[in-house]
PDB file of N, CA, C and O in Angstrom:
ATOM      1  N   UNK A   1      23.978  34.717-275.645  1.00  0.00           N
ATOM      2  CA  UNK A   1      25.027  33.898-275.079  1.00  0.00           C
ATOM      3  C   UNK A   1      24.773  32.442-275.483  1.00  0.00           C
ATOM      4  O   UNK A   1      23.722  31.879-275.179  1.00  0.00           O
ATOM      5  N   UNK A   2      25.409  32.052-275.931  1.00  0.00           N
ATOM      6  CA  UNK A   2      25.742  30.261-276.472  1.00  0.00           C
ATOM      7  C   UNK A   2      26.340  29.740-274.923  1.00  0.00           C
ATOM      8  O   UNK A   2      26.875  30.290-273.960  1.00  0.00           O
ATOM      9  N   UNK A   3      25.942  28.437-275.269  1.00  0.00           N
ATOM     10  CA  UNK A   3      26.224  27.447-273.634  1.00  0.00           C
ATOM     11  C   UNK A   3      27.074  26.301-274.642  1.00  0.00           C
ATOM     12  O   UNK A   3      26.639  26.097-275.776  1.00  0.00           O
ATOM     13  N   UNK A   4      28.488  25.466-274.077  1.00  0.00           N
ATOM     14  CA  UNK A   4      28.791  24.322-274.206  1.00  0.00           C
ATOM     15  C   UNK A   4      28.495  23.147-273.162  1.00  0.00           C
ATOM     16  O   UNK A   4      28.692  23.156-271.946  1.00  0.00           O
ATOM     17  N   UNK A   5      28.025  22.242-273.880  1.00  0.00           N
ATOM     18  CA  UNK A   5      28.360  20.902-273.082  1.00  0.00           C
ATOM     19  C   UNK A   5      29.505  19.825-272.882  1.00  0.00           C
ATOM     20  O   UNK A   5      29.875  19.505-274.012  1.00  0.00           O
ATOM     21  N   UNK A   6      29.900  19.443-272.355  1.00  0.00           N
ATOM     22  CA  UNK A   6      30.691  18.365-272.682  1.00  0.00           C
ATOM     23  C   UNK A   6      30.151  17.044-271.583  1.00  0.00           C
ATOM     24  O   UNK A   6      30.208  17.182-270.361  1.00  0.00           O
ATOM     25  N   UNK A   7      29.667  15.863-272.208  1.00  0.00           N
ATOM     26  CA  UNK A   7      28.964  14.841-271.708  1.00  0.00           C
ATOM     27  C   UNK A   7      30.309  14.002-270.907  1.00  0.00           C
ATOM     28  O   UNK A   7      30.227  13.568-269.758  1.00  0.00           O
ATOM     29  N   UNK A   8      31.181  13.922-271.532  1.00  0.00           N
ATOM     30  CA  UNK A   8      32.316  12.989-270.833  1.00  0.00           C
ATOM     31  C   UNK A   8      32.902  13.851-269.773  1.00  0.00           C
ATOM     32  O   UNK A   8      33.963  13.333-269.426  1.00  0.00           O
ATOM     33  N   UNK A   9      32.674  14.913-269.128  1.00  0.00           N
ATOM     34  CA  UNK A   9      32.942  15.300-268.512  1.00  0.00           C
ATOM     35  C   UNK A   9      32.491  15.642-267.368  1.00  0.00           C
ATOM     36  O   UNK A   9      32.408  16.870-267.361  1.00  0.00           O
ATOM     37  N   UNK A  10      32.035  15.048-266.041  1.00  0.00           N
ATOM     38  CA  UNK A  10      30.898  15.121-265.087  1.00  0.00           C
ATOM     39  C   UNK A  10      31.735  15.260-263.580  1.00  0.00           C
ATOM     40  O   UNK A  10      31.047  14.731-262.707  1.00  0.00           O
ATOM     41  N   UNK A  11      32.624  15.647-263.199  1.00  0.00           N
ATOM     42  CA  UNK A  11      33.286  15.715-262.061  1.00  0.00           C
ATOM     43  C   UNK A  11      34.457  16.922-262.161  1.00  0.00           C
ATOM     44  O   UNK A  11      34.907  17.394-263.205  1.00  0.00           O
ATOM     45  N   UNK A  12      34.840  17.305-260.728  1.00  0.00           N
ATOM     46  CA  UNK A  12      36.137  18.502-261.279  1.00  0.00           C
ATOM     47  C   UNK A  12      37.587  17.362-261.519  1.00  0.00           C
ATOM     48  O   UNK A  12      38.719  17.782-261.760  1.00  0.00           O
ATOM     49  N   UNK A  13      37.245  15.973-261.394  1.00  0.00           N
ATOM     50  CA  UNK A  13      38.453  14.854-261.005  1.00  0.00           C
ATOM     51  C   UNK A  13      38.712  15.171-263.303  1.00  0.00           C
ATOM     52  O   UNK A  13      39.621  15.609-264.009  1.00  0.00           O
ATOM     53  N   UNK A  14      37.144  14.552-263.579  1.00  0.00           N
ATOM     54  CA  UNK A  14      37.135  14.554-264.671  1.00  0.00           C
ATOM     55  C   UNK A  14      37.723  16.012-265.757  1.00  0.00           C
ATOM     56  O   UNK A  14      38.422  15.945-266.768  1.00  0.00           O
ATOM     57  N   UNK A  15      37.295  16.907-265.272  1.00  0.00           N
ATOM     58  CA  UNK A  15      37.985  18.385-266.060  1.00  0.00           C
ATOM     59  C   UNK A  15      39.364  18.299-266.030  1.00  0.00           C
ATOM     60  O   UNK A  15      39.926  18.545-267.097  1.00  0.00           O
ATOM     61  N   UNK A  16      40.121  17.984-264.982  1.00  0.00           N
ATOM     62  CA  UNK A  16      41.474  18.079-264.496  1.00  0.00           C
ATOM     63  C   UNK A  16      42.430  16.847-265.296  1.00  0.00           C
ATOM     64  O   UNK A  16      43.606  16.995-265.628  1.00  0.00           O
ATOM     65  N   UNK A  17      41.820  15.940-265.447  1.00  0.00           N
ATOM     66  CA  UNK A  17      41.950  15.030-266.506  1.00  0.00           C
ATOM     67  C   UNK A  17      42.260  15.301-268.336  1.00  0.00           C
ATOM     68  O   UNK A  17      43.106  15.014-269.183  1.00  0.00           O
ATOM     69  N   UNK A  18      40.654  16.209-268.189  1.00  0.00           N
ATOM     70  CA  UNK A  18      41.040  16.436-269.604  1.00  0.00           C
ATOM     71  C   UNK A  18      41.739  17.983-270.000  1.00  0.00           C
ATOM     72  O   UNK A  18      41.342  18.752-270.875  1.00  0.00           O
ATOM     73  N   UNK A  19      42.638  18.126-269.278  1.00  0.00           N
ATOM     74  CA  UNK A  19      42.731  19.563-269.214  1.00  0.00           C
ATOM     75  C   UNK A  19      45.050  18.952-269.048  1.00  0.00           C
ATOM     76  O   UNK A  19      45.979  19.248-269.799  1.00  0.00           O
ATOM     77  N   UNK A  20      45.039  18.254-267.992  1.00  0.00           N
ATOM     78  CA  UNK A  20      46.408  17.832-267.572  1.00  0.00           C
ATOM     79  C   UNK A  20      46.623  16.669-268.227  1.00  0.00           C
ATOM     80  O   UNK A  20      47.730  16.547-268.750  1.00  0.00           O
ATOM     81  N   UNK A  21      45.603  15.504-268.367  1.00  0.00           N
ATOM     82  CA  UNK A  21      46.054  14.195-268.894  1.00  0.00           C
ATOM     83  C   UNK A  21      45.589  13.478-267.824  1.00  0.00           C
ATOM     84  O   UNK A  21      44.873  14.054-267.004  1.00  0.00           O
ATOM     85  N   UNK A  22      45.954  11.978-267.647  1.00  0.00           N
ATOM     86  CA  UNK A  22      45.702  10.994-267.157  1.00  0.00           C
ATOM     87  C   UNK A  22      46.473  11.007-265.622  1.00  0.00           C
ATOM     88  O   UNK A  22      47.142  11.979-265.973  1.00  0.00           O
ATOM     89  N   UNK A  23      46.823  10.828-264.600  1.00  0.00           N
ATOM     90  CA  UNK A  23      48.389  10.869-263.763  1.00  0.00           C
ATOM     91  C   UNK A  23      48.828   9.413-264.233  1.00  0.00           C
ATOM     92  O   UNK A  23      49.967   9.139-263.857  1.00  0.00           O
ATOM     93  N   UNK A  24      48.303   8.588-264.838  1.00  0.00           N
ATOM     94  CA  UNK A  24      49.210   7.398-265.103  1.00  0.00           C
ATOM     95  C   UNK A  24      49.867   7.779-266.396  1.00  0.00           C
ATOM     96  O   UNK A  24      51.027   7.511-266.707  1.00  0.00           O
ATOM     97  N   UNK A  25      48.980   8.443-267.118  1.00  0.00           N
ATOM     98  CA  UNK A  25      49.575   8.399-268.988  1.00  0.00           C
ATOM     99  C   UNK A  25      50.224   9.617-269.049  1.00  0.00           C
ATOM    100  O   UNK A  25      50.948   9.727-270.038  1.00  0.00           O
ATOM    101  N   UNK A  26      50.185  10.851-268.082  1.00  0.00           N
ATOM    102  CA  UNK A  26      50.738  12.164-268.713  1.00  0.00           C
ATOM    103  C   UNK A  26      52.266  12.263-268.172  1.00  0.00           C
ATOM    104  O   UNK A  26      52.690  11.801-267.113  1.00  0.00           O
ATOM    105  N   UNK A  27      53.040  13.035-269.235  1.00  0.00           N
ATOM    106  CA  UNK A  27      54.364  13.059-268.120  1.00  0.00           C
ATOM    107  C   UNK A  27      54.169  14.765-268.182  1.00  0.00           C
ATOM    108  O   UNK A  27      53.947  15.523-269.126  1.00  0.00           O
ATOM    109  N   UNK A  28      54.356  14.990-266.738  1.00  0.00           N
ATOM    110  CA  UNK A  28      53.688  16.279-266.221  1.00  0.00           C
ATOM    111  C   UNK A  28      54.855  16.873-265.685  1.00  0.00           C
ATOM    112  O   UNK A  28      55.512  16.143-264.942  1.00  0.00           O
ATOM    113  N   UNK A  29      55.433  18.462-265.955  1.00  0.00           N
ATOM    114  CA  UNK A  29      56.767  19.258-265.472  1.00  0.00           C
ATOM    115  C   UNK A  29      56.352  19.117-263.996  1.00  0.00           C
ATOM    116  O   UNK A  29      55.231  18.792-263.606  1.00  0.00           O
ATOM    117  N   UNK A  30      57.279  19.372-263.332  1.00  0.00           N
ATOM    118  CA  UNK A  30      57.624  19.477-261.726  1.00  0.00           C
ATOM    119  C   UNK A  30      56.594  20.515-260.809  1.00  0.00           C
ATOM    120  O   UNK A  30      55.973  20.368-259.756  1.00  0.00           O
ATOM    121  N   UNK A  31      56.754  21.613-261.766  1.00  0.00           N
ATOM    122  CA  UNK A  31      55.407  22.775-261.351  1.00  0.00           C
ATOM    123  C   UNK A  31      54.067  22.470-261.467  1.00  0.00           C
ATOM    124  O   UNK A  31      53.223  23.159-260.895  1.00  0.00           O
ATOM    125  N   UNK A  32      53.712  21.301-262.294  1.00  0.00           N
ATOM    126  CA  UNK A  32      52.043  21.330-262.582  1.00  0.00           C
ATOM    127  C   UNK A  32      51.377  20.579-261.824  1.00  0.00           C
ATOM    128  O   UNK A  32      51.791  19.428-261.679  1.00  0.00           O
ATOM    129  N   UNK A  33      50.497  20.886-261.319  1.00  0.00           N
ATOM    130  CA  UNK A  33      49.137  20.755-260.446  1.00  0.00           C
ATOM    131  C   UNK A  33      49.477  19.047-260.323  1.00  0.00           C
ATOM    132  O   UNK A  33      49.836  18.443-261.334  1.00  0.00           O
ATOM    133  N   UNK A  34      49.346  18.414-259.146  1.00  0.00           N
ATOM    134  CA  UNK A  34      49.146  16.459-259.604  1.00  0.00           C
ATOM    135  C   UNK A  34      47.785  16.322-258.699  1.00  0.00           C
ATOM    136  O   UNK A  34      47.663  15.161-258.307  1.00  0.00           O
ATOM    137  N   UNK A  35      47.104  16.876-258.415  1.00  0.00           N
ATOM    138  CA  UNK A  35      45.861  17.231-257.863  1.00  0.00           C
ATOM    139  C   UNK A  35      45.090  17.551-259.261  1.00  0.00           C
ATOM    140  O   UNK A  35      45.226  18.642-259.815  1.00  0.00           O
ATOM    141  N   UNK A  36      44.354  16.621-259.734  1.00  0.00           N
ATOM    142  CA  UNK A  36      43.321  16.563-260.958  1.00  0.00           C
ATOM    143  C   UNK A  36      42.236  17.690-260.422  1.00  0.00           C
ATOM    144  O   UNK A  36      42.111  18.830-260.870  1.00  0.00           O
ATOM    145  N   UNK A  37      41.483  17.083-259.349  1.00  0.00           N
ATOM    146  CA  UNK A  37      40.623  17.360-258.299  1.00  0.00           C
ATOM    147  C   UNK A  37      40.353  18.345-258.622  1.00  0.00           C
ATOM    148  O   UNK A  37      39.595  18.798-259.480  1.00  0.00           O
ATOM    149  N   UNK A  38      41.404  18.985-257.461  1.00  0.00           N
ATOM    150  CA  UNK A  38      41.443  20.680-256.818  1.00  0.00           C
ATOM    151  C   UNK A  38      41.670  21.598-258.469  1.00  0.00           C
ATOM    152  O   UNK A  38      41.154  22.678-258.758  1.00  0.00           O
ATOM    153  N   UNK A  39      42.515  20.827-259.269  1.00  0.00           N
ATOM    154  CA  UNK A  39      42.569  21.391-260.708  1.00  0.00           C
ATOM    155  C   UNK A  39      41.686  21.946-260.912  1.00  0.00           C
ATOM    156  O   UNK A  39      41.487  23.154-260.778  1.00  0.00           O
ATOM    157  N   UNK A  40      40.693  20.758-261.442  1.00  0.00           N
ATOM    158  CA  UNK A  40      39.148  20.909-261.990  1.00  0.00           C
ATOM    159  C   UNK A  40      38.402  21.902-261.226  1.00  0.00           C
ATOM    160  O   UNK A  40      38.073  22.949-261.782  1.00  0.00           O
ATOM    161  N   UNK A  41      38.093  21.672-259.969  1.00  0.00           N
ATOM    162  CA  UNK A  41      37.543  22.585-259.163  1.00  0.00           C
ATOM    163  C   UNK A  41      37.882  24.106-259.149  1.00  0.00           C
ATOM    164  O   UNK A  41      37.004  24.867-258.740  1.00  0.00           O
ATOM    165  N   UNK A  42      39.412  24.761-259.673  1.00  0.00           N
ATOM    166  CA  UNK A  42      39.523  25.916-259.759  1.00  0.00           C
ATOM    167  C   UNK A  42      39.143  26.100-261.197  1.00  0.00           C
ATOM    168  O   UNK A  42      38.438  27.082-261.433  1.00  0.00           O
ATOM    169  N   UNK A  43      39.455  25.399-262.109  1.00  0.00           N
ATOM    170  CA  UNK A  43      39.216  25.797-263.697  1.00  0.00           C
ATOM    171  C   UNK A  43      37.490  25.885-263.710  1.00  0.00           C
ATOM    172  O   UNK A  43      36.905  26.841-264.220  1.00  0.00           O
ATOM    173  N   UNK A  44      36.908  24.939-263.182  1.00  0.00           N
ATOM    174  CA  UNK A  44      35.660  25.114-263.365  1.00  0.00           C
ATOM    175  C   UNK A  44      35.358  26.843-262.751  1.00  0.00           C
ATOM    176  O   UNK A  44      34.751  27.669-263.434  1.00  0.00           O
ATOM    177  N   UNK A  45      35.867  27.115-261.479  1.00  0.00           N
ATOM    178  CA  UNK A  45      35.547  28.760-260.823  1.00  0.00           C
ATOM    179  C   UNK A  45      35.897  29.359-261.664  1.00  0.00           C
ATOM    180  O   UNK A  45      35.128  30.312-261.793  1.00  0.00           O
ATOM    181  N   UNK A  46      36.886  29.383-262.586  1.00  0.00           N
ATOM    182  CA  UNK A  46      37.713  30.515-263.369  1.00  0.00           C
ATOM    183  C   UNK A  46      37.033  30.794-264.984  1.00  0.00           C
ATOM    184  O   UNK A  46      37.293  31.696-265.781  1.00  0.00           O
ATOM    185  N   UNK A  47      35.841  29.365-265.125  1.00  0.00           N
ATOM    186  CA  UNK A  47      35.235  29.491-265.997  1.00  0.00           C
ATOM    187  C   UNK A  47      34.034  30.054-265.949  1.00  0.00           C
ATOM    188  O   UNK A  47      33.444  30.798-266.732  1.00  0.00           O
ATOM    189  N   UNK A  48      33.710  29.517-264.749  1.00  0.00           N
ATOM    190  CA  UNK A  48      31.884  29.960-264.413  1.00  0.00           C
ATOM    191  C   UNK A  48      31.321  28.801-265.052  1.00  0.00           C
ATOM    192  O   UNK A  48      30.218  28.827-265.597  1.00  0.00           O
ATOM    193  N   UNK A  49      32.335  27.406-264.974  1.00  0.00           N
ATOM    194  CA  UNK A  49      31.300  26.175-265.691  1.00  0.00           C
ATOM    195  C   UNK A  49      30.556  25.232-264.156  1.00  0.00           C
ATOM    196  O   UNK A  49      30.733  25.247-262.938  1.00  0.00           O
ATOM    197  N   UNK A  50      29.950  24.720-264.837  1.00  0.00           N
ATOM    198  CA  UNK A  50      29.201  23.421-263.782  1.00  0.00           C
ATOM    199  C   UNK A  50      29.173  22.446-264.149  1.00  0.00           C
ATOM    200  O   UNK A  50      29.472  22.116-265.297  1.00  0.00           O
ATOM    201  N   UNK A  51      28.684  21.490-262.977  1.00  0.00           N
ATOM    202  CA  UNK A  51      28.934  20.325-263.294  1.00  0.00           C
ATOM    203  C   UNK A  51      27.366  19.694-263.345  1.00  0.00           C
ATOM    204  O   UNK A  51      26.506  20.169-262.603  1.00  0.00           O
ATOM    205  N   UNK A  52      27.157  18.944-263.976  1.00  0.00           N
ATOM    206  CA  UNK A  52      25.801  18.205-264.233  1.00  0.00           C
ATOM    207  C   UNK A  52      25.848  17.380-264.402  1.00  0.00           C
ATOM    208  O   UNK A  52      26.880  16.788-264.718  1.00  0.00           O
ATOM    209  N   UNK A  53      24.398  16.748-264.242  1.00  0.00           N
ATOM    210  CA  UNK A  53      24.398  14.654-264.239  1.00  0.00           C
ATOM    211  C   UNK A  53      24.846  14.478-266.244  1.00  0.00           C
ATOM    212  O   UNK A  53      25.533  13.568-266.708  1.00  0.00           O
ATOM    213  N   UNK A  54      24.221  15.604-267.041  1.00  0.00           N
ATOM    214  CA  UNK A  54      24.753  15.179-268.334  1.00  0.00           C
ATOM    215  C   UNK A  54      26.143  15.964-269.312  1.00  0.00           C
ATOM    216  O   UNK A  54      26.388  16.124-270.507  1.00  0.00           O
ATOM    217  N   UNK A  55      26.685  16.241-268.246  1.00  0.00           N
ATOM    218  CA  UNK A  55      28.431  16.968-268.312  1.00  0.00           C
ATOM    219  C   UNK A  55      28.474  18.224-267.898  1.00  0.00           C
ATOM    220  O   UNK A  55      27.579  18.883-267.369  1.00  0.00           O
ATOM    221  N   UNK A  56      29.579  18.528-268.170  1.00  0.00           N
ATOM    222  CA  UNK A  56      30.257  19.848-267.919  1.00  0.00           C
ATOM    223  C   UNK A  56      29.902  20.686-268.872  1.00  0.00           C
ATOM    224  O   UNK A  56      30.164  20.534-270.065  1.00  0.00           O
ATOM    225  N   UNK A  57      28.978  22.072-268.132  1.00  0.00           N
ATOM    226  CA  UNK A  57      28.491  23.522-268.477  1.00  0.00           C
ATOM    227  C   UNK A  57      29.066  24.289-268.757  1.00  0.00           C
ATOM    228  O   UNK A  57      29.653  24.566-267.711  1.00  0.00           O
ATOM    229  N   UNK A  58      29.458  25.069-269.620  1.00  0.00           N
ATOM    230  CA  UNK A  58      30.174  26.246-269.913  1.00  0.00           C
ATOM    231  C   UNK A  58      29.623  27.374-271.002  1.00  0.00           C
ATOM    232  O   UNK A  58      29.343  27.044-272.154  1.00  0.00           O
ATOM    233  N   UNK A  59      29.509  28.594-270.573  1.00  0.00           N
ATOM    234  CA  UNK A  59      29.136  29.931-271.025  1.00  0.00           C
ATOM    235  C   UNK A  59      30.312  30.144-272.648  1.00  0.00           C
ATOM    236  O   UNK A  59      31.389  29.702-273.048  1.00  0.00           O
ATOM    237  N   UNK A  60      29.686  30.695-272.919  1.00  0.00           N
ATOM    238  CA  UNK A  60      31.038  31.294-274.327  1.00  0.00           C
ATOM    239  C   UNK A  60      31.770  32.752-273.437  1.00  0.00           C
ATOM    240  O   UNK A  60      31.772  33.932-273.788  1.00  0.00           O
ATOM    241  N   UNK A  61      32.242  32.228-272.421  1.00  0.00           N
ATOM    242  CA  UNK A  61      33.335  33.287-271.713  1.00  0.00           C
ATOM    243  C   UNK A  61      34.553  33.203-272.679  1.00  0.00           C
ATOM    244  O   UNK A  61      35.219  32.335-273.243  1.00  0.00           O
ATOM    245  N   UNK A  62      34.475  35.003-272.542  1.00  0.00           N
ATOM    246  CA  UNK A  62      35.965  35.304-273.330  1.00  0.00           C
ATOM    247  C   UNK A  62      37.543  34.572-273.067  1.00  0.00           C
ATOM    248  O   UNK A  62      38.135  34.627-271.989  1.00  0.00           O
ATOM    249  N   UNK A  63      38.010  33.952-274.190  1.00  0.00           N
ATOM    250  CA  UNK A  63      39.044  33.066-273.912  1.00  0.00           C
ATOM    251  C   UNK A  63      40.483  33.749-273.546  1.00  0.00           C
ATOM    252  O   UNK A  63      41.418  33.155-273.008  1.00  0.00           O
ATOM    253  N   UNK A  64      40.468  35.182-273.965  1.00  0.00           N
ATOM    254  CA  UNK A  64      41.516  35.914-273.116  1.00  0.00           C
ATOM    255  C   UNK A  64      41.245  35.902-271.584  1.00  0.00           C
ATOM    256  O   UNK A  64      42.076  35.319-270.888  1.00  0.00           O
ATOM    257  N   UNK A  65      40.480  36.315-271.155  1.00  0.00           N
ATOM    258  CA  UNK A  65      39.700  36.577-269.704  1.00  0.00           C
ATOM    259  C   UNK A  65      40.529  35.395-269.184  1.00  0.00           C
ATOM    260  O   UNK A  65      41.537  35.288-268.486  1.00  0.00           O
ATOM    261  N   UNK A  66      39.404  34.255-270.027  1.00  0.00           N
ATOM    262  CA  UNK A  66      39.897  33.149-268.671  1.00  0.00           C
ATOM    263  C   UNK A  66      41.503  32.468-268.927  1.00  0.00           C
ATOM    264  O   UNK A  66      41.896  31.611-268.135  1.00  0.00           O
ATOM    265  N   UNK A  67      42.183  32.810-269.817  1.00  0.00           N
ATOM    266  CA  UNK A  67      44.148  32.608-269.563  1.00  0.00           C
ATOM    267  C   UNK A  67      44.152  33.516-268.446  1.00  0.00           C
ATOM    268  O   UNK A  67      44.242  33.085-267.296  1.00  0.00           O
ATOM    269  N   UNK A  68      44.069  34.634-268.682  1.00  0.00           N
ATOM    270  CA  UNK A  68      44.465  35.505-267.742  1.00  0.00           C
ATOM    271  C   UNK A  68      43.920  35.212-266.222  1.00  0.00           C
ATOM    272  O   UNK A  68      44.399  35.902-265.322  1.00  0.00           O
ATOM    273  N   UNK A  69      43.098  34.380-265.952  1.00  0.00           N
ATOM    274  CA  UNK A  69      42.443  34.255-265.187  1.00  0.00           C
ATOM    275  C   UNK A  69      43.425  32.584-264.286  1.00  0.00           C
ATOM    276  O   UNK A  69      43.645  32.279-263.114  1.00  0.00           O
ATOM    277  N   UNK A  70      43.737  31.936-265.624  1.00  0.00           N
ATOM    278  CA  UNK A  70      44.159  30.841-265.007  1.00  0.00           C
ATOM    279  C   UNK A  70      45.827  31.252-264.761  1.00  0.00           C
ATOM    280  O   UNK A  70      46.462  30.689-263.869  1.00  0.00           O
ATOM    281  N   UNK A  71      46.355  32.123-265.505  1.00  0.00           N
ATOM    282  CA  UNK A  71      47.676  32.159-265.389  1.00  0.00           C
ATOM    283  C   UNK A  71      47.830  33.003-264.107  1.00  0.00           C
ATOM    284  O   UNK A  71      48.810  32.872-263.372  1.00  0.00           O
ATOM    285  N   UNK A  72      47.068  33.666-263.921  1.00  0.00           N
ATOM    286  CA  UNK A  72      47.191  34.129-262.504  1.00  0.00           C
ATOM    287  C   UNK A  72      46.762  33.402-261.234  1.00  0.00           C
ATOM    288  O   UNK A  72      47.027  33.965-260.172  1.00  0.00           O
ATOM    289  N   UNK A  73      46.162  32.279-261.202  1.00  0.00           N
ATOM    290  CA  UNK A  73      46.444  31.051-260.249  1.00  0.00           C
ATOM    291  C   UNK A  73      47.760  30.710-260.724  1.00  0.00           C
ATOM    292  O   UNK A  73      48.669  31.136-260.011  1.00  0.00           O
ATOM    293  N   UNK A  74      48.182  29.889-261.994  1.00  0.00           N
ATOM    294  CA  UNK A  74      49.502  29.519-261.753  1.00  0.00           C
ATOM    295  C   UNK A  74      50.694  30.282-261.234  1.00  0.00           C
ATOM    296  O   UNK A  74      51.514  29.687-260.535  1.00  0.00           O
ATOM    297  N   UNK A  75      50.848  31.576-261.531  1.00  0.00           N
ATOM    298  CA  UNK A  75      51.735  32.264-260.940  1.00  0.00           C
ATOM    299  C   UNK A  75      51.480  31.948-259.138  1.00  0.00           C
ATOM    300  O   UNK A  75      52.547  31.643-258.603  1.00  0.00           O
ATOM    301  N   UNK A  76      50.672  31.966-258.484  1.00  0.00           N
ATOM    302  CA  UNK A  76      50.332  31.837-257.466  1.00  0.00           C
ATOM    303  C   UNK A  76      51.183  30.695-256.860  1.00  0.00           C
ATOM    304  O   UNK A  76      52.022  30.797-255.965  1.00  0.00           O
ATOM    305  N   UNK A  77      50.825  29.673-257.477  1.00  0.00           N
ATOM    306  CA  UNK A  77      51.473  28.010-257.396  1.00  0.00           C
ATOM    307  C   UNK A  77      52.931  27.907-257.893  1.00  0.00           C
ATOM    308  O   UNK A  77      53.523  26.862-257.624  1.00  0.00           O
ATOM    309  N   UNK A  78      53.557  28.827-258.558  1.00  0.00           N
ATOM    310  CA  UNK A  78      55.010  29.521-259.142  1.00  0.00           C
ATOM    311  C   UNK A  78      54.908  28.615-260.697  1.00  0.00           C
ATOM    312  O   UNK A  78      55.838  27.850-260.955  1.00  0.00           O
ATOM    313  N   UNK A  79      54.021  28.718-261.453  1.00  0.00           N
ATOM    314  CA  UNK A  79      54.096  27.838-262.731  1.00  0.00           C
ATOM    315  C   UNK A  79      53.240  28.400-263.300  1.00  0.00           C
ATOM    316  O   UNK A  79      52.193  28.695-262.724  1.00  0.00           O
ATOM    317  N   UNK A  80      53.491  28.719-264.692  1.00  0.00           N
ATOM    318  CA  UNK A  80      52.653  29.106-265.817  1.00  0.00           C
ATOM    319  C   UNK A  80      52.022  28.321-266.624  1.00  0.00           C
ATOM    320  O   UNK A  80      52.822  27.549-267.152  1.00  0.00           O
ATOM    321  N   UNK A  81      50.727  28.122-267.041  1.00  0.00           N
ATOM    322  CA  UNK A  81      50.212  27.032-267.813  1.00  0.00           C
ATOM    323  C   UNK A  81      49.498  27.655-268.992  1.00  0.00           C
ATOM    324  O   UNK A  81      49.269  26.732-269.774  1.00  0.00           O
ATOM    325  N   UNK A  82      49.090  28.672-269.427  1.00  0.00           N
ATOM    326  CA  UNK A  82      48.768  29.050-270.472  1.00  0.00           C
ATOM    327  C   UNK A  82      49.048  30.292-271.277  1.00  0.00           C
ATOM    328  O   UNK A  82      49.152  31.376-270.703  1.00  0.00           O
ATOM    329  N   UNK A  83      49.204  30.153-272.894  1.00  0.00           N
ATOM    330  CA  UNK A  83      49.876  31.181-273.033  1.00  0.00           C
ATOM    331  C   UNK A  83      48.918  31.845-274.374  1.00  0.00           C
ATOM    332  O   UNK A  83      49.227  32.925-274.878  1.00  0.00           O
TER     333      UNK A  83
END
């Protein structure tokens, strides 16, 4: 198993960011998450990543798995985000 890092990335505020955009710079549909936060915090569960003092942890989890994984939160929230 291979591990990623990502150093600019150290909070679930921060994942939700780079995942949705900025809330000042992104123009975001009516359905999508405006909670960076709570974003980050589920994408990180749906990944099995962590958070660390030198970024964000992540496994080489199968990238079908986790759409399927996130599109079934969005259906939840009535919005689809990955395809």
């Amino acid at each position: 198993m291979t591990y990623h890092i990502n150093p600019g990335i150290r909070t679930p505020e921060d994942l939700g960011i780079a995942y949705l955009g900025s809330p000042h710079t992104a123009v975001v549909p009516p359905k999508c998450p405006t909670d960076r936060a709570e974003y980050g915090r589920r994408l990180a569960k749906a990944e099995g990543g962590i958070f660390t003092p030198f970024g964000y942890l992540t496994s080489n989890k199968d990238e079908e798995e986790l759409k399927c994984q996130m599109n079934a939160h969005a259906k939840d929230k009535g919005a689809i985000f990955l395809s």
